[in-house]
N, C-alpha and C positions, 0 to 999 in steps of 0.2 A: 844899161841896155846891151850889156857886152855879150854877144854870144847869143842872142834874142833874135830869131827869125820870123817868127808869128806870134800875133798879138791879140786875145779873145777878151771883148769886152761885155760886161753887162751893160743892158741897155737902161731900165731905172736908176735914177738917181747916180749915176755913172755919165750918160747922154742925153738920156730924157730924164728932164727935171720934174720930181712926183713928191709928194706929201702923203704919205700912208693915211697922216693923221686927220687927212678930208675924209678917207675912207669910214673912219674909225667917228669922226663925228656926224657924219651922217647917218653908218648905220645905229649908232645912239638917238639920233632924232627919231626914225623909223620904228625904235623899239625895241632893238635886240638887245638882248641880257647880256653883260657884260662885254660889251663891243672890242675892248681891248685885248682880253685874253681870246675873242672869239676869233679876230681878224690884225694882226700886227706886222713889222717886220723881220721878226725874231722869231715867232709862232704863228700856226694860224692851224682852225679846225680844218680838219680832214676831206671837209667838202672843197678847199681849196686845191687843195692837192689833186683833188681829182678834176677838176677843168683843167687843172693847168698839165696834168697831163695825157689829156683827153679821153681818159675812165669815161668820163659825163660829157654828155651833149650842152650845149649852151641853154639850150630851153631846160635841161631836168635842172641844173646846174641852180638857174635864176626860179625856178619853183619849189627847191629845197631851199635858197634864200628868203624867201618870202614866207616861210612856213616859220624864220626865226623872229618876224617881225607879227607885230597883233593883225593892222587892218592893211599892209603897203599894198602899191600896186605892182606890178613886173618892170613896168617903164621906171616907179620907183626905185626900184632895189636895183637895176641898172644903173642909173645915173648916182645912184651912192657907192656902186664898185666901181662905179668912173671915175668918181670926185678925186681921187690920189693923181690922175693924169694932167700935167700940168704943159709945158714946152719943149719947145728945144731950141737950144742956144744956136743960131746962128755959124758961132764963135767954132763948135766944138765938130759940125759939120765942115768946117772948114779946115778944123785938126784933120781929121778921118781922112780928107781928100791928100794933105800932107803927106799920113803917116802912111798910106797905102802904096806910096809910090818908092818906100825903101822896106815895107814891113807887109808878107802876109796876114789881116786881118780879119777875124771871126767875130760875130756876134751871138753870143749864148742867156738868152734871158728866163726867168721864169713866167710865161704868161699864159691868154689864153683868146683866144678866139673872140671874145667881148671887147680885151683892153687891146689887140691889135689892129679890130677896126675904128675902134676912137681914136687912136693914135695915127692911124691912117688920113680920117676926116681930120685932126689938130693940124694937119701938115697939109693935105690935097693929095689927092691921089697923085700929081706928077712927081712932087715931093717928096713922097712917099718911097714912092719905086727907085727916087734917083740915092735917096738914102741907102735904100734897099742896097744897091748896084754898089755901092761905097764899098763893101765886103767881098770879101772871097766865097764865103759861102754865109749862112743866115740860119742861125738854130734857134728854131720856140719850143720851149720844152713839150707843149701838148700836140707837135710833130711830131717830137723826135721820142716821147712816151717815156721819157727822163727828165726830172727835175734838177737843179743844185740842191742839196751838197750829195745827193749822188752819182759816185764814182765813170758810174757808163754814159752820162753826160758830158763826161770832159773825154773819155773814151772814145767815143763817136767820133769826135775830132779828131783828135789823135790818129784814127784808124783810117779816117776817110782820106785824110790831106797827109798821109805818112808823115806826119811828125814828130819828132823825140820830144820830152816832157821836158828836157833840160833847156830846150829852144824856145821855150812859149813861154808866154808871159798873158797871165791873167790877170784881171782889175774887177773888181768889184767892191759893193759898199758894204755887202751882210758877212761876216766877221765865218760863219755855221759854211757858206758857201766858200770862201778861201780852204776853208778846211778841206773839205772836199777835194779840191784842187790838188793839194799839197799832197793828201795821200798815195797820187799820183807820179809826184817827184816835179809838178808843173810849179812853175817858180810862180810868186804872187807877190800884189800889191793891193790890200786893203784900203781903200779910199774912205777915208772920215768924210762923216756928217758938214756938209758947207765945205770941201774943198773943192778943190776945179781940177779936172783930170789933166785939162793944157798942162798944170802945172809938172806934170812927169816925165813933159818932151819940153826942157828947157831950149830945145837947141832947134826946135821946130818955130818954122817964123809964120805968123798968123796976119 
């Protein structure tokens, strides 16, 4: 952490604990044709892209989804792009309150307006905001009209909070998003599948 002044986290599977693969089996129950290459971590069709970064309205969004299922319903195909939304660790809220009190901290995720309010309802809305409040500032890509692993995403930052790339330190779990990053000269930390982020402030007492 030498030389590290600010710190941008992803919030999936980084903070909030999520399973793509709920996603991926549900919209398989519902019918869509090859669920996996349609919706994953690694890829996903074009209609994602565009909720998450606010191209599409919520409702066009969830009615171009339902157009890849036979007979689902809206509430359906809803709660199967929820199914990935899982918790948040206690633990890892209580890192964040830590690491803010020696580290300028960011929050940069890819989402969208659907999974923000489930995540909101997972938590309660006081919880929610006091999360929120955790950060310096709060980037959802279908804000900010940039996704990861595009460049003007990590840019934003950069530009808003004057900071040099050599200073920040990013964390995330998608391998395509570090890239991103790096192109930038922003230092990174790729988080494997089942690790705990605690583990990269050994020196942070929880």
């Amino acid at each position: 952490m030498k030389n590290i002044k600010a710190i941008i986290f992803d919030l999936g599977a980084v903070i909030l604990n999520i399973n793509y693969q709920n996603t991926i089996n549900e919209f398989e129950k519902l019918g869509v044709k090859n669920p996996s290459s349609f919706y994953s971590k690694k890829a996903q069709n074009n209609l994602f892209n565009k909720i998450e970064t606010g191209e599409i309205s919520e409702r066009e969004f969830l009615l171009k989804l339902q157009k890849e299922t036979p007979n689902a319903s809206i509430k359906q195909v809803k709660n199967a792009w929820n199914a990935m939304l899982l918790d948040l660790p206690e633990k890892r809220i209580n890192l964040l309150k830590k690491i803010n009190q020696n580290y300028s901290i960011f929050l940069l995720s890819n989402t969208n307006t659907i999974h923000i309010a489930k995540f909101e309802k997972i938590l309660g809305r006081n919880q929610y905001h006091e999360f929120y409040n955790l950060f310096n500032k709060v980037y959802y890509s279908h804000k900010i009209g940039f996704r990861k692993p595009q460049i003007e995403a990590f840019q934003i930052i950069l530009d808003e909070n004057k900071l040099s790339p050599n200073e920040v330190l990013f964390i995330d779990d998608s391998p395509q998003h570090i890239e991103g990053a790096k192109k930038l000269g922003i230092k990174t930390h790729h988080l494997q599948d089942n690790k705990e982020v605690a583990t990269l402030f050994p020196d942070t007492v929880l």
